[in-house]
GUROZA-414053 format. One record per atom (N, C-alpha, C): x, y, z; residue in one letter. Coordinates in steps of 0.02 Angstrom, whole numbers, padded with zeros to 5 digits, always signed. Atoms other than C-alpha are relative to their C-alpha. Layout:
XYZa ...
end
This chain:
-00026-00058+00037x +03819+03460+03718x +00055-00022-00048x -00042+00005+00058x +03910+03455+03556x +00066+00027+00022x -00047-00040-00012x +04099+03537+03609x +00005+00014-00051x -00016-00048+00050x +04150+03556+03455x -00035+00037-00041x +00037-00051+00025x +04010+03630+03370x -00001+00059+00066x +00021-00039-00053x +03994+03733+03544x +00048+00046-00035x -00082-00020+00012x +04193+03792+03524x -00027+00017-00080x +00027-00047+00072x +04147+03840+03335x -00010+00047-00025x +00043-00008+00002x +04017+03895+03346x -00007+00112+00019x -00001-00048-00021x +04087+04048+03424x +00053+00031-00035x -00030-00016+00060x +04184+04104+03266x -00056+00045-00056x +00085-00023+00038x +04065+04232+03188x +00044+00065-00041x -00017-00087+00051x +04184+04363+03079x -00032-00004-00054x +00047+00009+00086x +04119+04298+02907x -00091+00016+00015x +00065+00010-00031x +03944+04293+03000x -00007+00113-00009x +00003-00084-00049x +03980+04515+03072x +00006+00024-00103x -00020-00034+00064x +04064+04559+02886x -00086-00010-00069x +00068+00024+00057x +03887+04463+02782x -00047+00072+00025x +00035-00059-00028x +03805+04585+02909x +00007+00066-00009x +00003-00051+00023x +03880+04720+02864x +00024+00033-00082x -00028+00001+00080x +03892+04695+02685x +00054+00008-00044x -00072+00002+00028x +04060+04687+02658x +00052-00068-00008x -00034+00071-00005x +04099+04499+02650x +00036+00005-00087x -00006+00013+00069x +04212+04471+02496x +00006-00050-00015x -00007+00072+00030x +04240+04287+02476x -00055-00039-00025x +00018+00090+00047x +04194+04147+02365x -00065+00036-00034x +00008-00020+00027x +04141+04270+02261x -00020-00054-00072x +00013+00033+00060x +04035+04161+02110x +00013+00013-00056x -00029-00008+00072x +04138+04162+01929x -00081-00041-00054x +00030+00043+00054x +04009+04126+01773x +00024-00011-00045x -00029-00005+00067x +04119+04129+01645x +00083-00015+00021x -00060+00011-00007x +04280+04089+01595x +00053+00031+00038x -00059-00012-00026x +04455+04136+01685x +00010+00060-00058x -00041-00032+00065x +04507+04290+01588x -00021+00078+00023x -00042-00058-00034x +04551+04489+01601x -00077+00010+00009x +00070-00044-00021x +04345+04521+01612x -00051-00067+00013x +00038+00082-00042x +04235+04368+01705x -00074+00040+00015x +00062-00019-00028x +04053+04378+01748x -00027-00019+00057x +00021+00012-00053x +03982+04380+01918x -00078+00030+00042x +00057-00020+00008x +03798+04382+01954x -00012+00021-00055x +00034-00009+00025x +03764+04409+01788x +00017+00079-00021x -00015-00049+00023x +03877+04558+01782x +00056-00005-00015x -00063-00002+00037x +04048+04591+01677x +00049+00058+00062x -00046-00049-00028x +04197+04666+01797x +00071-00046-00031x -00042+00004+00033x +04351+04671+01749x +00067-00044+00061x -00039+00020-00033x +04477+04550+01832x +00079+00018+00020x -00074-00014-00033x +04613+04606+01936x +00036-00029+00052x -00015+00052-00076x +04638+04459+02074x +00003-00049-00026x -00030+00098+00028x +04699+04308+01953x +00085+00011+00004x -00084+00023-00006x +04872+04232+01956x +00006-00037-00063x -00035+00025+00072x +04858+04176+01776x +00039+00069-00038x -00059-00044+00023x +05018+04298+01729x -00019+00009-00078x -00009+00002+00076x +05011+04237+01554x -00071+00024-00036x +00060+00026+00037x +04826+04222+01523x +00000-00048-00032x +00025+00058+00039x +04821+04060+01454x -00046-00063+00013x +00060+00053-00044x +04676+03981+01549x -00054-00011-00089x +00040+00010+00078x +04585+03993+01361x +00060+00011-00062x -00041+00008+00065x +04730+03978+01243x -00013-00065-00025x +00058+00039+00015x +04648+03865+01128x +00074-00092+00005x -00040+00039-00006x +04820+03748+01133x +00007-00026+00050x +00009+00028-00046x +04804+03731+01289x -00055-00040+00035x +00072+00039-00004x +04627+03686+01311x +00016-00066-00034x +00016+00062+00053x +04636+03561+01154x +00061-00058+00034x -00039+00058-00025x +04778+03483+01246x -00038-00051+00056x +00059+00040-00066x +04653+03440+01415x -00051-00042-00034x +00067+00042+00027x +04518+03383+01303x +00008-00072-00050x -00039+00070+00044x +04635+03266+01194x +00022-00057+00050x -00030+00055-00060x +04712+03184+01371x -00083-00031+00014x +00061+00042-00005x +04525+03163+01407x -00034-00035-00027x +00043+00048+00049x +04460+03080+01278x +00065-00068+00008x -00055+00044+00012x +04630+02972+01274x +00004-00066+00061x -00042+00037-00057x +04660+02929+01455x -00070+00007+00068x +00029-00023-00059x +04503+02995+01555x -00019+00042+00034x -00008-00066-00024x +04460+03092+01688x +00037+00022+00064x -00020-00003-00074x +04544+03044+01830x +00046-00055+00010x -00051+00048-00023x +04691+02917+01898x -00025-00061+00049x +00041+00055-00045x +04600+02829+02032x +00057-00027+00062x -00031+00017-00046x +04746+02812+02139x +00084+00037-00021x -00073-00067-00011x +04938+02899+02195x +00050-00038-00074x -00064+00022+00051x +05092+02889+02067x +00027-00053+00031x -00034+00036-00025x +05153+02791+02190x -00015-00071-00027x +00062+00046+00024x +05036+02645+02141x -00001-00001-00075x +00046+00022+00073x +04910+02640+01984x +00016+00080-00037x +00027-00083+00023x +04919+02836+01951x +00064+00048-00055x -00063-00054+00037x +05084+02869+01840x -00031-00020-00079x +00010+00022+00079x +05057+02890+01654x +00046+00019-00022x -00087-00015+00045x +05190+02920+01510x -00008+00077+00013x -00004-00065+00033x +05120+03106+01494x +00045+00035+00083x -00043-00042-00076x +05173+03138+01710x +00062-00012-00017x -00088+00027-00007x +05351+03054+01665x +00039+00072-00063x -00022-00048+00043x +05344+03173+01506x +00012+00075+00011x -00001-00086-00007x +05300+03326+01583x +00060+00009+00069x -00084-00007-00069x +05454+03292+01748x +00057+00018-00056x -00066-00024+00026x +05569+03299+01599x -00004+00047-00023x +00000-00063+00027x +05513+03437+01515x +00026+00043+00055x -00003-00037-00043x +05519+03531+01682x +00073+00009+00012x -00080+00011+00003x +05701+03464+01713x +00034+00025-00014x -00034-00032+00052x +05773+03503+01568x -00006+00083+00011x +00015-00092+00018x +05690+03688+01572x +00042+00040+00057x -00043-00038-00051x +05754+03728+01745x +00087-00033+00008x -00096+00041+00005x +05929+03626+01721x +00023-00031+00073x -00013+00069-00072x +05902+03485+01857x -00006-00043-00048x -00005+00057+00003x +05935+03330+01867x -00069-00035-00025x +00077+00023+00016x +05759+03288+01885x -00072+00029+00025x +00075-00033-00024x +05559+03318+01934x -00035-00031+00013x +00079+00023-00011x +05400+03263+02020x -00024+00047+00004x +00096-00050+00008x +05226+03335+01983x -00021-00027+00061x +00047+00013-00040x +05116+03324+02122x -00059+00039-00003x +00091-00022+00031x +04934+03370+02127x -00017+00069+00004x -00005-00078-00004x +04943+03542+02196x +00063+00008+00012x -00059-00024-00034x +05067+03660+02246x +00006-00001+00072x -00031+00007-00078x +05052+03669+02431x +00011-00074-00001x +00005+00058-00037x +05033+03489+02431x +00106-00015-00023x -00086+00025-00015x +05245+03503+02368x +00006+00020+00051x -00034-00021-00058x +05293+03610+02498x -00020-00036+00049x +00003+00049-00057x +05209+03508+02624x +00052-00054-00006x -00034+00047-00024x +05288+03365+02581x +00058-00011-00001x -00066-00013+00004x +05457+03436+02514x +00021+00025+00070x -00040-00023-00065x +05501+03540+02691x -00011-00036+00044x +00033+00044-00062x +05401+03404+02808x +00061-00059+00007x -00035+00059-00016x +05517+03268+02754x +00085-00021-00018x -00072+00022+00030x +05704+03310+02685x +00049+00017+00052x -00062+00007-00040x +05790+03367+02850x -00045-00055+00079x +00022+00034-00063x +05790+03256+03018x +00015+00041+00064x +00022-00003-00072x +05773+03276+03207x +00081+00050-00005x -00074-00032-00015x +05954+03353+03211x +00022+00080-00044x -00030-00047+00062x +05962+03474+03058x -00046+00057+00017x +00019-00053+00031x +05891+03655+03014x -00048+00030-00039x +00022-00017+00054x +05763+03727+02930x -00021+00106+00011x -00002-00048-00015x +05796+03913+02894x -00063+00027-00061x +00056-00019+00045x +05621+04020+02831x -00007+00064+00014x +00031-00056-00007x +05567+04187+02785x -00055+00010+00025x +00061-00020-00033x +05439+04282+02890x -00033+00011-00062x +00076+00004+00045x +05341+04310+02727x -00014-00053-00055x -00029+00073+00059x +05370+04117+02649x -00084+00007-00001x +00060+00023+00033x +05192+04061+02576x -00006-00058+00061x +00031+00080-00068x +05081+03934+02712x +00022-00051-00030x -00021+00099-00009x +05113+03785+02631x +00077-00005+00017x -00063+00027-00023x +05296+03805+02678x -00015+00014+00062x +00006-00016-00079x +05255+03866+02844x -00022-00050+00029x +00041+00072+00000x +05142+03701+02855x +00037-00044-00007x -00047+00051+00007x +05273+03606+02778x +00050-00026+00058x -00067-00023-00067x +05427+03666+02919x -00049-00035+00069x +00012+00027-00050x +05282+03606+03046x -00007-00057+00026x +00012+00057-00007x +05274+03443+03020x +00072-00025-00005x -00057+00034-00002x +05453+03415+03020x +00019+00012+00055x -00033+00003-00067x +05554+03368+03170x +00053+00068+00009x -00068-00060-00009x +05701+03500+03145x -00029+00054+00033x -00016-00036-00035x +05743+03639+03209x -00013+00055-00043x +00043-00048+00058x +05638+03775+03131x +00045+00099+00030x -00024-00069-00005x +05728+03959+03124x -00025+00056-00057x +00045-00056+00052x +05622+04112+03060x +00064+00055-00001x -00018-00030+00020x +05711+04256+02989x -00028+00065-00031x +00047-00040+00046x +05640+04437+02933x +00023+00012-00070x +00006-00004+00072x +05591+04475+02783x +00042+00017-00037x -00057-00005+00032x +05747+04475+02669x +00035+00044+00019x -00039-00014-00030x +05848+04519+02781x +00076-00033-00005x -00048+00041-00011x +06019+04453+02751x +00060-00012+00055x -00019+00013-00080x +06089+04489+02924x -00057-00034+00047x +00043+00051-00046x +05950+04408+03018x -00010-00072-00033x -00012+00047+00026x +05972+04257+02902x +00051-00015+00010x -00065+00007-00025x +06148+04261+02946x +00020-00015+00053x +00005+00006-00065x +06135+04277+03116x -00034-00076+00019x +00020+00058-00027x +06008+04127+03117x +00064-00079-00034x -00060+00056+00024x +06138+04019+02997x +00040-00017+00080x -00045+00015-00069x +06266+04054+03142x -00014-00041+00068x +00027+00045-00056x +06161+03977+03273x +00002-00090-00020x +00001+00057+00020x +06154+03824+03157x +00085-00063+00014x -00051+00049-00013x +06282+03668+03205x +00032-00025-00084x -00041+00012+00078x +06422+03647+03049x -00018-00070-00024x -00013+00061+00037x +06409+03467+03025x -00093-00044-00029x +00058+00034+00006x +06212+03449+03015x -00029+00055-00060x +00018-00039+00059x +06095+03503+02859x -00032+00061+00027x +00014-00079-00032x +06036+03671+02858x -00040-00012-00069x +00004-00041+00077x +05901+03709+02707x -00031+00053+00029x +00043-00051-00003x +05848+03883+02687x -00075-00013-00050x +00069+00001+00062x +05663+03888+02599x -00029+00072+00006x +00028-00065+00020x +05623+04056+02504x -00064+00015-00038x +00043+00001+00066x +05493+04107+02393x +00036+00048-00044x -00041-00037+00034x +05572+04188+02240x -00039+00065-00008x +00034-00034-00009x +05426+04306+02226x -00044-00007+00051x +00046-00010-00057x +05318+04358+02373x -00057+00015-00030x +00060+00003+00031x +05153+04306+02347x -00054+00072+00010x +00061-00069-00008x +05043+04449+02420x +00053+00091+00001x -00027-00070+00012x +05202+04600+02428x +00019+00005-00063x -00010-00016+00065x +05253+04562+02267x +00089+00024-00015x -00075+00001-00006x +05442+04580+02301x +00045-00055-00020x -00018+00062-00002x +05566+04479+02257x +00067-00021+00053x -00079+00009-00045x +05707+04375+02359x +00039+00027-00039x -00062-00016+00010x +05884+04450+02357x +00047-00081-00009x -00009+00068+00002x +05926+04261+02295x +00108+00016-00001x -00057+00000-00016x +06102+04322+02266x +00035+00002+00050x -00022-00008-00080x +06148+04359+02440x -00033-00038+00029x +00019+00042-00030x +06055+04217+02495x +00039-00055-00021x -00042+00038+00046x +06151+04120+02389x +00071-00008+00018x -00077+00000-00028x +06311+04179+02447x +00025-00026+00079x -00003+00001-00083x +06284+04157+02644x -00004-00073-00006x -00019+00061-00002x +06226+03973+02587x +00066-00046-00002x -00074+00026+00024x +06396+03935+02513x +00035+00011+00057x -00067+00019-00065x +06493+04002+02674x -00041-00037+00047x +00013+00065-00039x +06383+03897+02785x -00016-00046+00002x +00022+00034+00009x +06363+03781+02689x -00065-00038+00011x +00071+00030+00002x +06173+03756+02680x -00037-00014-00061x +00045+00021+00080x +06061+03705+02556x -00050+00044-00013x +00051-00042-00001x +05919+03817+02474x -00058-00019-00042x +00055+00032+00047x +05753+03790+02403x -00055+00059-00003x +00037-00069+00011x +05655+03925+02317x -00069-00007-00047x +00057+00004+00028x +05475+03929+02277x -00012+00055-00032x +00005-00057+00059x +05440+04002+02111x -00068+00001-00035x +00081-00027+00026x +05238+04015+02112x +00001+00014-00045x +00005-00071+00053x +05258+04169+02058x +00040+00051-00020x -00076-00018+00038x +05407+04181+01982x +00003-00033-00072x -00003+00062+00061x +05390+04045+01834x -00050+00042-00041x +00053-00034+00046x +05321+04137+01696x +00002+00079+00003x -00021-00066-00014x +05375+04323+01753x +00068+00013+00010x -00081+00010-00014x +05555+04300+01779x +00017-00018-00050x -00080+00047+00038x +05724+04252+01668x -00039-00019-00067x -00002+00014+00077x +05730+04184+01517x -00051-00040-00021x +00074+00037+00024x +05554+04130+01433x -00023-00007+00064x +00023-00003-00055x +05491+04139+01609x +00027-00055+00063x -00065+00063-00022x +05635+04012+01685x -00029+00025+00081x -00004-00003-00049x +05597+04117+01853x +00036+00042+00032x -00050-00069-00034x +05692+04222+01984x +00059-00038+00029x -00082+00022+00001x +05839+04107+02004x +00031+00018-00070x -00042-00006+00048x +05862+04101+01822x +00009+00082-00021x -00030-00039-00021x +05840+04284+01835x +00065+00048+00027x -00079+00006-00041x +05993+04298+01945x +00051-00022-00008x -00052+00038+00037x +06091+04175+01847x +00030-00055+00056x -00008+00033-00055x +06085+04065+02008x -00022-00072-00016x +00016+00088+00015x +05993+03880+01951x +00054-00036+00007x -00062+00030-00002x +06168+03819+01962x +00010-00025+00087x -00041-00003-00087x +06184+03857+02164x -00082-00012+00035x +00034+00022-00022x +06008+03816+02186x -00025-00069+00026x -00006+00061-00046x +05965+03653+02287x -00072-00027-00032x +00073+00049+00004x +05777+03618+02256x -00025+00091-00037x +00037-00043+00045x +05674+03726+02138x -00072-00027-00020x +00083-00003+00011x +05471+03740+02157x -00032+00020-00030x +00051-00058+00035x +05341+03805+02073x -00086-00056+00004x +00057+00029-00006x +05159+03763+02033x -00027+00022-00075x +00024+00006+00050x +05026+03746+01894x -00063+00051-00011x +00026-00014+00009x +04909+03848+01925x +00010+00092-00004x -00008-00087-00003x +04968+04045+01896x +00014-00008-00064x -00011-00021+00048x +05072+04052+01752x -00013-00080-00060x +00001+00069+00069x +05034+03863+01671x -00081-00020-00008x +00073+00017+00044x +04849+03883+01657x -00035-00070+00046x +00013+00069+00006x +04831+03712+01746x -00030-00012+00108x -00001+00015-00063x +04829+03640+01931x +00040-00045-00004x -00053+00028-00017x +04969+03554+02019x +00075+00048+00018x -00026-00020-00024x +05134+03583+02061x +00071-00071+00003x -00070+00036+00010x +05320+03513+02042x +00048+00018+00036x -00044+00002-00040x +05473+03493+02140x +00084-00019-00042x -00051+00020+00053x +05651+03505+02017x +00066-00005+00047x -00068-00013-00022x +05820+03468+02072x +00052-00072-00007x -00065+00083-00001x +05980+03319+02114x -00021-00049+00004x +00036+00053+00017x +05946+03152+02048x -00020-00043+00080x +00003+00041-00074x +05951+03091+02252x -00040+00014+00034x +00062-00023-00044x +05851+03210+02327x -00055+00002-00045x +00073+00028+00044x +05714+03181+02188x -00030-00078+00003x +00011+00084+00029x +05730+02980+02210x -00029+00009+00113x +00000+00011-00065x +05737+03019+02397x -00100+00004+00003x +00059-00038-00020x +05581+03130+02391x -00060-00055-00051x +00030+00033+00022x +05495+03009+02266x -00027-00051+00042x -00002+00058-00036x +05503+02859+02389x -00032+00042+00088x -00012-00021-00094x +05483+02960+02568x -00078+00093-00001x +00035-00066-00025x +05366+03132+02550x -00086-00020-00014x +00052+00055+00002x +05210+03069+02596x -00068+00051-00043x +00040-00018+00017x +05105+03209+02531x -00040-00017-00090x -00003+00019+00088x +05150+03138+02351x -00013-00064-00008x +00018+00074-00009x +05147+02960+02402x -00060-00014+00008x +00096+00013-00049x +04964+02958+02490x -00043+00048-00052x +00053-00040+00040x +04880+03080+02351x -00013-00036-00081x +00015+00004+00089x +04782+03046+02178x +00037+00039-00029x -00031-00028+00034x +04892+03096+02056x -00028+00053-00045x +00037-00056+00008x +04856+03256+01945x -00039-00041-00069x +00061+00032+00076x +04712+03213+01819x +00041-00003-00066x -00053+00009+00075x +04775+03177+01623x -00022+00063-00037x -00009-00086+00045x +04684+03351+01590x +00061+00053+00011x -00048-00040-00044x +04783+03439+01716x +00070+00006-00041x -00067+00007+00026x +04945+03365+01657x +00023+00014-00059x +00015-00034+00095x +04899+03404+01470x +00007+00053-00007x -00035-00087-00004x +04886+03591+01503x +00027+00024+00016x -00044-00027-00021x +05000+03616+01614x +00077-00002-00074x -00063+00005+00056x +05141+03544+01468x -00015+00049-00049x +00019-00050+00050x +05046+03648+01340x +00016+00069+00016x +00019-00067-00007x +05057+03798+01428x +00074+00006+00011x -00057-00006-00014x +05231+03774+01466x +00032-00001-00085x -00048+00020+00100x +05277+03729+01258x -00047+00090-00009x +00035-00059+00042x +05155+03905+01225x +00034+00053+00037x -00020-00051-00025x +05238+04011+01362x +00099+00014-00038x -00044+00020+00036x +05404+03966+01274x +00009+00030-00084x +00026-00021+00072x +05344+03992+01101x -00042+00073-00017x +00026-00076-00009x +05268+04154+01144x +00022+00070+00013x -00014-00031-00043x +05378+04251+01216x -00022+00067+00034x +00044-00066+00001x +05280+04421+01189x -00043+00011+00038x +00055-00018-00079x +05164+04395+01318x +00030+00016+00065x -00033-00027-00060x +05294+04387+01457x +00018+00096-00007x -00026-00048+00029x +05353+04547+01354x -00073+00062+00017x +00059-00057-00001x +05173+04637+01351x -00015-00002+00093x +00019+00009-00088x +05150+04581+01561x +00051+00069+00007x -00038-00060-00034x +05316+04691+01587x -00026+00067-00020x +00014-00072+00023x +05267+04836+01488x -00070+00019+00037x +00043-00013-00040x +05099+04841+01585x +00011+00002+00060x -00018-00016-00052x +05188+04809+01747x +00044+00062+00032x -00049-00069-00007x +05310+04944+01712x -00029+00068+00009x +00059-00039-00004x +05158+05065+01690x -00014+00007+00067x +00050+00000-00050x +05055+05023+01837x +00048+00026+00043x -00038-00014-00047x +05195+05022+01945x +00012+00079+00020x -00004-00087+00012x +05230+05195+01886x -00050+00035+00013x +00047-00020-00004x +05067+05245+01894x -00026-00010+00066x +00021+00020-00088x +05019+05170+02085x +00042+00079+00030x -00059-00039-00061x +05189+05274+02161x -00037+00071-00029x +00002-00077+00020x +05132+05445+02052x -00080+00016+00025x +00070-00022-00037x +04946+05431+02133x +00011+00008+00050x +00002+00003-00103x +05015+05426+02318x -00026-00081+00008x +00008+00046-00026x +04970+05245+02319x +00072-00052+00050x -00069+00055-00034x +05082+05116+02454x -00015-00037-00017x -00027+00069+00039x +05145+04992+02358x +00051-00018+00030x -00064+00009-00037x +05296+04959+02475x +00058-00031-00036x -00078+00002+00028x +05447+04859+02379x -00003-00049-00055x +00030+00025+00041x +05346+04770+02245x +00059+00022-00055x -00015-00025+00061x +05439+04774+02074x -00029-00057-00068x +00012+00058+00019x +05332+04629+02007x -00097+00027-00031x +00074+00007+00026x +05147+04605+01914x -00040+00003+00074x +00044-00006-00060x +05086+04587+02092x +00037+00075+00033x -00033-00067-00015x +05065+04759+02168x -00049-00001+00065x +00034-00031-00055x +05001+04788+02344x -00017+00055+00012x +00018-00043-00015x +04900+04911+02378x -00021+00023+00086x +00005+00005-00052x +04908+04948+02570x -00046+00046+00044x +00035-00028-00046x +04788+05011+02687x -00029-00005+00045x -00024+00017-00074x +04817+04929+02839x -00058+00023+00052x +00077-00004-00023x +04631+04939+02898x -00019-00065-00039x +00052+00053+00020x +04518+04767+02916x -00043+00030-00029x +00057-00006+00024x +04368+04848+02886x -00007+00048-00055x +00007-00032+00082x +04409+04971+02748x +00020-00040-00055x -00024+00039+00062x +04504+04855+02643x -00062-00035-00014x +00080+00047+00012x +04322+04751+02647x -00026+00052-00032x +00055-00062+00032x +04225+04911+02604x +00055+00038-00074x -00059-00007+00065x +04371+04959+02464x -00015-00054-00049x -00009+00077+00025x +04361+04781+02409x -00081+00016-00050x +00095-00004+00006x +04154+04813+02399x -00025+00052-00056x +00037-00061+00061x +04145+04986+02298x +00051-00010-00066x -00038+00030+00068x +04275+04924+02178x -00056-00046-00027x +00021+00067+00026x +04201+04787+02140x -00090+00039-00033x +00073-00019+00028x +04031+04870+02113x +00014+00063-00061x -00015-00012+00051x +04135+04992+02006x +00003-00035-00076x -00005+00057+00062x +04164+04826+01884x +00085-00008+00027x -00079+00014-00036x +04347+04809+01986x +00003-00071+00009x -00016+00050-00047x +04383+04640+02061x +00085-00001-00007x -00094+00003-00016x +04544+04647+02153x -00020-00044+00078x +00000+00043-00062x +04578+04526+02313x +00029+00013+00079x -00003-00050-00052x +04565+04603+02477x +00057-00078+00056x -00050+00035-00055x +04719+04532+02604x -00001+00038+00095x +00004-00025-00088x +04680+04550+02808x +00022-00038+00039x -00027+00042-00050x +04737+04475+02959x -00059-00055-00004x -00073+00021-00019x +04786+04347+02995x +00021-00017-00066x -00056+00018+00072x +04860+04318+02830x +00067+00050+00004x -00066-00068-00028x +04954+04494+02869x -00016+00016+00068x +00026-00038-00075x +04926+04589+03028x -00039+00039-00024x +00045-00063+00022x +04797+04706+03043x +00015+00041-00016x -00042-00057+00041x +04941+04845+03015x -00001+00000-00068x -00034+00033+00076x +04979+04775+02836x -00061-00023-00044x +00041+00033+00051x +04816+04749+02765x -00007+00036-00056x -00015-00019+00067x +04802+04784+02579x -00047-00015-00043x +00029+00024+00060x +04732+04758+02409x +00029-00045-00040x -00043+00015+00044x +04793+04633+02301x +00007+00023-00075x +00004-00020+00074x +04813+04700+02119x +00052-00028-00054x -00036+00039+00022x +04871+04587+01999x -00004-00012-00097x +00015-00022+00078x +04906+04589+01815x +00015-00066-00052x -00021+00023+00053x +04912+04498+01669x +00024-00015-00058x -00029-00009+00056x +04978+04475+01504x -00058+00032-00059x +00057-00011+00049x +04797+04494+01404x -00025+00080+00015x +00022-00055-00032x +04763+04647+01502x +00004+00043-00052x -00003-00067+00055x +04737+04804+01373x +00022+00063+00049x -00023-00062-00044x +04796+04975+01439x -00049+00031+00011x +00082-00019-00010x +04622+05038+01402x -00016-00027+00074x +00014+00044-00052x +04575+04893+01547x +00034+00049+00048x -00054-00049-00065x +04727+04964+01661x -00030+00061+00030x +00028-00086-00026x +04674+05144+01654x -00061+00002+00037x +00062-00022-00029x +04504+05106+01698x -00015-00013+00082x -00031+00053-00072x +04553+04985+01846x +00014+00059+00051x -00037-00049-00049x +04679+05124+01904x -00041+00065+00032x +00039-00053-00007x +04560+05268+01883x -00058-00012+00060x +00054+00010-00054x +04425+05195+01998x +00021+00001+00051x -00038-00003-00058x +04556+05144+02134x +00026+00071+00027x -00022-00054-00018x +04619+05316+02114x -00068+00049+00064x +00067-00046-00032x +04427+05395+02165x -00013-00049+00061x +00005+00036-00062x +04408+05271+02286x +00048+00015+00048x -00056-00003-00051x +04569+05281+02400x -00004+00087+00004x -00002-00073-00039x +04530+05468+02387x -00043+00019+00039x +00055-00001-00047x +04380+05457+02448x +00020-00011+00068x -00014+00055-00030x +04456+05337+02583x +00041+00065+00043x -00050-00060-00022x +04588+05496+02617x +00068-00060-00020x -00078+00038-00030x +04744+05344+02580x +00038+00035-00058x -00034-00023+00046x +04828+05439+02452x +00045+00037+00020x -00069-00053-00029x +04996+05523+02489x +00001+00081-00009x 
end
C-alpha cells in the first residue's frame, strides 16, 4: 500500500465542489491581463486582478520585456548569488532604493519567496518576532522557519501588540512584520501607532507593501510613505506582480541588513534569479507609474465610488478603505455558488473560504483597477447587487 497516496487520497473538497458545480479555481484566462479577459471563449469583465495600475499591456512596459529578451535572453540559468546578476537587477535595487529612501535593495524572484527568506533568517534563537493575525502566508511561512520566538497579535490591535512587546526581553531584537495593506480585508495598518510602540520598545519593523506600492503616498511610494513614516521604517517589502505589471519581489532598507540578507537568506541565495523580461517590466512599470500619475488618481476616484456604493447597497465590507473591497458572506458554500452566478453574469471576482479565513469570514474578493470605466463598475455592482439579494445578504 502506497501511505501517502492512501493519506491523500482522502482529501476530496475540490473533488465534492466539481460535483456540485461550484468549483472556482484555475479558472482558464485566453487573453490578455486587463479590465475584460476571455474565458472559454467568453468576455467577463475582470474583478479579481491585483494589477492596481493596469499596466500588464502598457505598451512601455511590454517593449521593455521584449528588448531585455532579445538582449539578454530568457532566463539566468542560475541564483544572483552565482552566474544570475545582470547590470539591469543592480539597476532596478537602485531605482527601488532611491524611490523608497533606503539605503539599499534586493530583487528576488517572487514575493513570498522575500518574506520567506527576509523573516526566516534576520532574528536568532534568542530574539522576537512580533506578527499580525491577518499578515499574508509567506510571512507566516517565513516566522516558521525561524528559530525565535514567534508572538501573534490581533488584527491591528495596538494593545495586544503592546502587551506582546512587553513580554519581549529589552536587550534582544524584537521585529514586528506588518502588511501595510491587508491583502484579502483591504484595510490598512495603523503604521503610526505601530511605529510609536516600536520606538518605546525599541523594536524593529518591517512592512509588506504588496498592496500598498502603487495605491498609497506619493506616486504610489506606499502606506508608510503615506504616513510620512519611511524614515522609522526598518525593512520595506513589496512585490512585482500587482502594481508593477511584472513578477518578483524586493526587500529595501539599511546598508547592513541588506549586505546581511544578501549573503545569509537562503531563499534568495538557492533561487534562479528573476528572468531579464521580468526585471525589464517591472523597472518600466515603476518609471510609467511615476510618470503617470493619473492612473493612481482615476483608481481613487473609482475606489471612492464603489466604496460608497457597496455600504449604500447593505453590502459588508467591514474596515476596507482601499481598491480591495471585501464582500462578506461568511458561508463556504454560498460564496462558491455567488462566485458561480457572477461569473456566468460576465463578473469574475475571487471567492475567499476557509482556511484562508474561517468559515465565519468568508467573502468575495472585489478588486479594482485603474483602467476600469464606471460604465464597467456599475455593471459589476449592479449584478452583485441582484445576486446578494437573491442570496437575502443585503442589510
Amino acid at each position: 500500500m502506497n501511505l501517502l497516496v492512501d493519506k491523500l487520497s482522502k482529501y476530496t473538497a475540490p473533488q465534492q465542489a466539481k460535483a456540485a458545480g461550484i468549483y472556482p479555481y484555475f479558472r482558464v484566462i485566453e487573453s490578455d491581463q486587463d479590465t475584460e479577459v476571455v474565458i472559454n471563449g467568453k468576455k467577463v469583465l475582470m474583478f479579481g486582478s491585483n494589477s492596481y495600475l493596469g499596466l500588464t499591456n502598457h505598451p512601455k512596459v511590454k517593449e521593455a520585456a521584449i528588448h531585455a529578451v532579445r538582449k539578454y535572453g530568457t532566463g539566468m540559468a542560475g541564483s544572483r548569488f552565482l552566474n544570475g546578476t545582470l547590470d539591469i537587477h543592480i539597476e532596478l535595487e537602485r531605482k527601488l532604493a532611491d524611490f523608497l529612501g533606503k539605503d539599499d535593495a534586493i530583487v528576488y524572484s517572487t514575493g513570498f519567496q522575500v518574506n520567506l527568506g527576509v523573516v526566516s533568517c534576520l532574528t536568532g534563537r534568542e530574539d522576537y518576532i512580533l506578527w499580525d493575525e491577518f499578515d499574508h502566508a509567506s510571512i507566516i511561512e517565513g516566522h516558521r522557519l525561524s528559530y525565535s520566538t514567534k508572538l501573534k497579535f490581533k488584527h491591528n490591535d495596538m494593545d495586544s501588540l503592546r502587551k506582546q512587546l512587553r513580554k519581549c526581553k529589552s536587550d534582544k531584537v524584537k521585529l514586528v512584520v506588518v502588511d501595510g495593506v491587508f491583502s484579502m480585508e483591504g484595510d490598512v495598518a495603523n503604521l503610526p501607532e505601530i511605529v510609536k510602540l516600536c520606538e518605546k520598545y525599541n523594536a524593529n519593523l518591517m512592512v509588506d507593501e504588496a498592496h500598498g506600492l502603487g495605491v498609497l503616498g506619493r506616486h504610489g511610494r506606499g502606506t508608510c510613505d503615506h504616513f510620512g513614516v519611511n524614515d522609522k521604517v526598518d525593512l520595506i517589502m513589496g512585490t512585482f506582480s500587482k502594481s508593477l505589471a511584472s513578477i518578483g519581489g524586493f526587500i529595501a532598507g539599511n546598508d547592513d541588513v541588506i549586505n546581511y540578507l544578501r549573503h545569509n537568506s537562503r531563499s534568495y541565495i538557492f533561487s534562479a534569479s528573476n528572468t531579464p523580461a521580468a526585471t525589464a517590466s517591472a523597472s518600466a512599470a515603476l518609471d510609467v507609474m511615476i510618470e503617470e500619475p493619473e492612473r493612481i488618481e482615476n483608481l481613487w476616484k473609482l475606489t471612492d465610488y464603489a466604496l460608497a456604493g457597496f455600504r449604500n447597497m447593505g453590502c459588508e465590507i467591514g474596515n476596507t478603505s482601499t481598491p480591495i473591497i471585501p464582500l462578506y458572506i461568511r458561508d463556504n458554500e454560498k460564496t462558491f455558488r455567488i462566485t458561480k452566478e457572477l461569473f456566468e453574469e460576465g463578473v469574475f471576482v475571487n471567492p475567499v473560504v476557509s482556511p484562508a479565513v474561517a468559515s465565519n469570514a468568508t467573502l468575495i474578493r472585489f478588486s479594482l483597477m485603474a483602467t476600469h470605466t464606471f460604465e464597467q463598475l456599475h455593471y459589476a455592482m449592479d449584478k452583485i447587487e441582484k445576486c446578494f439579494r437573491k442570496m437575502d445578504l443585503l442589510k
